[in-house]
N, CA, C and O of each residue as an XYZ file, in Angstrom:
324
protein
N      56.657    143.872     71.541
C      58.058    143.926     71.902
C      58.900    144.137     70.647
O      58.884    143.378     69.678
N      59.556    145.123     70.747
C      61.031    144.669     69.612
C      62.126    144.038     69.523
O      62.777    143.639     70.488
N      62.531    143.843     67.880
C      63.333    142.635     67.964
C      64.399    142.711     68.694
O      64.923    141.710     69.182
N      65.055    144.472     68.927
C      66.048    144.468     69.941
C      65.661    144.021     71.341
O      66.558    143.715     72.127
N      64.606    143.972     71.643
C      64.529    143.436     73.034
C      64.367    141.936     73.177
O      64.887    141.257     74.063
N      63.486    141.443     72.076
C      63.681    139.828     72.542
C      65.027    139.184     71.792
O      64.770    138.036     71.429
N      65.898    139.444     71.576
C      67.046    139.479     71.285
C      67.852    139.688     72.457
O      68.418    138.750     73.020
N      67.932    140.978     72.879
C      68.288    141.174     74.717
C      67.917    139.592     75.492
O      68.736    138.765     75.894
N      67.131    139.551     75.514
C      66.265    138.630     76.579
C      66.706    137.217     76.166
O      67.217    136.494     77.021
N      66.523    136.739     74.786
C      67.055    135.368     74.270
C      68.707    135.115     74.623
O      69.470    134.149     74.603
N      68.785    136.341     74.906
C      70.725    136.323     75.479
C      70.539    136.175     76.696
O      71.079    135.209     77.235
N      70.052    136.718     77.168
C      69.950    136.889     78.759
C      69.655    135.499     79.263
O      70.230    134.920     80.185
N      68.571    135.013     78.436
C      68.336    133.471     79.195
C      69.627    132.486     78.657
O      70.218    131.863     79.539
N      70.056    132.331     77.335
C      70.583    131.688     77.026
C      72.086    131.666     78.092
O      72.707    130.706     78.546
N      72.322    133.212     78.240
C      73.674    133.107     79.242
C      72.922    132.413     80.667
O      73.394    131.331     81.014
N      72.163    132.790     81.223
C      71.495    131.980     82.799
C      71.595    130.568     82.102
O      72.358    129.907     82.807
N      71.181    129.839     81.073
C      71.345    128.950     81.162
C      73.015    128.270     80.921
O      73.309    127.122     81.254
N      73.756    129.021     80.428
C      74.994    128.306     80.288
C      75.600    128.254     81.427
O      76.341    127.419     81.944
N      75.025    129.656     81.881
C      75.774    129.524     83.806
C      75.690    128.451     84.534
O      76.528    127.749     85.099
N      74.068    128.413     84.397
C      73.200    127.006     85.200
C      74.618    125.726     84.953
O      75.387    125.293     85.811
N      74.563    125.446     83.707
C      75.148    124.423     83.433
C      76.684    124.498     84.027
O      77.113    123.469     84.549
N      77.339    125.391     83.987
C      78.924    124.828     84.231
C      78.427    125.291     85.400
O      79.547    125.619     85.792
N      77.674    125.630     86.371
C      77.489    125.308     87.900
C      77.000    123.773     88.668
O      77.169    123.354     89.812
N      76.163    123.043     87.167
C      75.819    122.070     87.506
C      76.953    120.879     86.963
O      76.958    119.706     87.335
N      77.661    121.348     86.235
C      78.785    120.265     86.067
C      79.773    120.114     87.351
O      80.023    119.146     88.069
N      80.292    121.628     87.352
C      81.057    121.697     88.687
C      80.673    120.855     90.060
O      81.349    120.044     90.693
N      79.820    121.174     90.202
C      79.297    120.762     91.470
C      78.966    119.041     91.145
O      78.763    118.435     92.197
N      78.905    118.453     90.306
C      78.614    117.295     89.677
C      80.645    116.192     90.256
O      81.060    115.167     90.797
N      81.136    117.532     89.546
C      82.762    117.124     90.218
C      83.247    117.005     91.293
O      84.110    116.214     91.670
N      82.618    117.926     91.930
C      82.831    118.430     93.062
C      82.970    117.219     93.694
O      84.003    116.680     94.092
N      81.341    116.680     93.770
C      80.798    115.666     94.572
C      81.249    114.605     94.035
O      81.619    113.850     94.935
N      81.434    114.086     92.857
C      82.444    112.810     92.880
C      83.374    112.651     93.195
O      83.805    111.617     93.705
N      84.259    114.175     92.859
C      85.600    114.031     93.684
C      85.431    113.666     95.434
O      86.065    112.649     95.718
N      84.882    114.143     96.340
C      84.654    113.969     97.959
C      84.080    112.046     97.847
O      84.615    111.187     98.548
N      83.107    111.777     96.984
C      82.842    110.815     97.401
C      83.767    109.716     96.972
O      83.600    108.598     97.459
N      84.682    109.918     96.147
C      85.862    109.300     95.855
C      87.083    109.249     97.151
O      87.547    108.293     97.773
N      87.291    110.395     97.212
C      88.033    110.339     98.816
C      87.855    109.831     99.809
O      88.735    109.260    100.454
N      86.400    109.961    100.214
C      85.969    109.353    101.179
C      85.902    107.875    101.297
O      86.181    107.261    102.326
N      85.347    107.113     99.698
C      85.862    105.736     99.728
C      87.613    105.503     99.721
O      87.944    104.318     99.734
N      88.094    105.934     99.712
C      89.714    105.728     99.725
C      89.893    106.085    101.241
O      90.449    105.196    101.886
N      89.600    107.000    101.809
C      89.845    106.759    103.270
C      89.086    105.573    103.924
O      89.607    104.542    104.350
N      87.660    105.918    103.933
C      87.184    104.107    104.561
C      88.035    103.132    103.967
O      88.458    102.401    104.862
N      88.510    102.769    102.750
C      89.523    101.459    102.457
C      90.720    101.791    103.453
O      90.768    101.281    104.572
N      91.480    102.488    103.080
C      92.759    103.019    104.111
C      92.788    102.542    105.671
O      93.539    101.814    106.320
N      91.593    103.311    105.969
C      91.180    102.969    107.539
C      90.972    101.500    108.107
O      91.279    101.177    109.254
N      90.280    100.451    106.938
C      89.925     99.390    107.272
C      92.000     98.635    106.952
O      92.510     97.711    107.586
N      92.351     99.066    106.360
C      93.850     98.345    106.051
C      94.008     98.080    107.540
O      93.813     97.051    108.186
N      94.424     99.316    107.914
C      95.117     99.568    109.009
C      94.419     99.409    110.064
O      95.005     99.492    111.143
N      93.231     99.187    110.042
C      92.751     98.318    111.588
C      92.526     97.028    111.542
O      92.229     96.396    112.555
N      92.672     96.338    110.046
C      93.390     94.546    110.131
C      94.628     94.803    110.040
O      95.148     93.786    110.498
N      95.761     95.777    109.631
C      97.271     95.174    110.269
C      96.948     95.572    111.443
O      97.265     94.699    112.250
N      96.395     96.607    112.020
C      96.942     96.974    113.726
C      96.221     95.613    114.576
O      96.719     95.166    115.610
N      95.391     95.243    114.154
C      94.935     93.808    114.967
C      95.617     92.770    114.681
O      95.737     91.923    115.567
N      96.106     92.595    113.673
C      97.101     91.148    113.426
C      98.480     91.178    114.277
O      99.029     90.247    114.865
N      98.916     92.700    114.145
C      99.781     92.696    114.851
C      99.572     92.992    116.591
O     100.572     92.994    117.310
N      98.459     93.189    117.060
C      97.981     92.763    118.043
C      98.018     91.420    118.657
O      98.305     91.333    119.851
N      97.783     90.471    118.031
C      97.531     88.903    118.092
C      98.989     88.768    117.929
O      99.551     88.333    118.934
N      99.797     89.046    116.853
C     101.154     88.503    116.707
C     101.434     88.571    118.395
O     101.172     87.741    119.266
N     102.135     90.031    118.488
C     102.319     90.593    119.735
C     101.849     89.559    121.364
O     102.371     88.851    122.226
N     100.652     90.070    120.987
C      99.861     88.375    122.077
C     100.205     86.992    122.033
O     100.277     86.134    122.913
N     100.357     86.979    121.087
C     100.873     84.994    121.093
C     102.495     85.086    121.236
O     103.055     83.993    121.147
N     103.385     86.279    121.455
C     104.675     86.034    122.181
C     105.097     86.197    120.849
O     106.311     86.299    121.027
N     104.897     86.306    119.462
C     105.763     86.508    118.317
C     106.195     87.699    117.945
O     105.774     88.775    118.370
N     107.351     87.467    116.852
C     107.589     88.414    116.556
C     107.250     89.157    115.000
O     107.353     88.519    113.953
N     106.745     90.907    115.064
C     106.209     90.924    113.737
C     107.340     91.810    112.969
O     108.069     92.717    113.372
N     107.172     91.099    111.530
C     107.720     91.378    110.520
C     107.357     92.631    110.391
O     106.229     92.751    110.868
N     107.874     93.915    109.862
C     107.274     95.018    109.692
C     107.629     95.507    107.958
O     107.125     96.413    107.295
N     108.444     94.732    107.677
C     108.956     94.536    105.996
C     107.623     93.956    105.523
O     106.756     94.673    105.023
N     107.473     92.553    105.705
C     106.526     92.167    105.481
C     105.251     91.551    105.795
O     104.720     90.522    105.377
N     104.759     92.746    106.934
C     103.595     93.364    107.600
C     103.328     91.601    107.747
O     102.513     90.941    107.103
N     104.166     91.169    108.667
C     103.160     89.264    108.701
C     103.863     89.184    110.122
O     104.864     89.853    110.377
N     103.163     88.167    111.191
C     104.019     87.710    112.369
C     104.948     86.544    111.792
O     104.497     85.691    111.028
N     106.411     86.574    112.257
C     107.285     85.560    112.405
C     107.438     84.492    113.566
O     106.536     84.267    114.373
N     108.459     83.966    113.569
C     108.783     83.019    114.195
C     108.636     83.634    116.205
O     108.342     84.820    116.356
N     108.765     83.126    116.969
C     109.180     83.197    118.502
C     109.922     83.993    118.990
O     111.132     83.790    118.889
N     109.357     85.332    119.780
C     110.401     86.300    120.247
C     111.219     85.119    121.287
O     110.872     84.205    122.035
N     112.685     85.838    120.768
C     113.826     85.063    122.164
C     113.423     85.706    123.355
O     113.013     86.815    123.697
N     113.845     83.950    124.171
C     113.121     84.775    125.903
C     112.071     85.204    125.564
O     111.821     86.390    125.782
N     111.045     84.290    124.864
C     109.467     84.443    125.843
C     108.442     85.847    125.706
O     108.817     86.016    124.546
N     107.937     86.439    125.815
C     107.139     87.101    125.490
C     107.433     88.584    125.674
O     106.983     89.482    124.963
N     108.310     88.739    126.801
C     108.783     89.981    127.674
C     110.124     89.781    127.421
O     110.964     90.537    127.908
């Protein structure tokens, strides 16, 4: 072989491999970024199905809920209805 050709070729791999790499970083991001989201939505989701149940129970026991500060208060006037 000549030196112009394995010269050719030592480029050739060296670029496949740099490719390789910022394909394997990317995709390295990629996927932390989604699996980052995805834990922030499961947290999100779980918020809001303990307030929507607390305020379920508030609601049920005839009280009234705070929505400032997401807590049940004192006794709706007149009773439940």
């Amino acid at each position: 072989m000549s030196g112009l050709r394995k010269s050719l070729l030592l480029g050739l791999a060296a670029g496949c491999f740099l490719v390789a790499a910022v394909i394997l970083i990317r995709w390295q991001a990629i996927s932390s970024a989604r699996i980052e989201t995805e834990r922030q939505d499961y947290a999100a989701g779980d918020t809001a199905d303990r307030n929507r149940s607390a305020f379920d129970v508030c609601r049920d026991d005839g009280r009234l809920w705070d929505y400032s500060a997401r807590q049940c208060v004192g006794l709706a006037p007149g009773g439940r209805y």
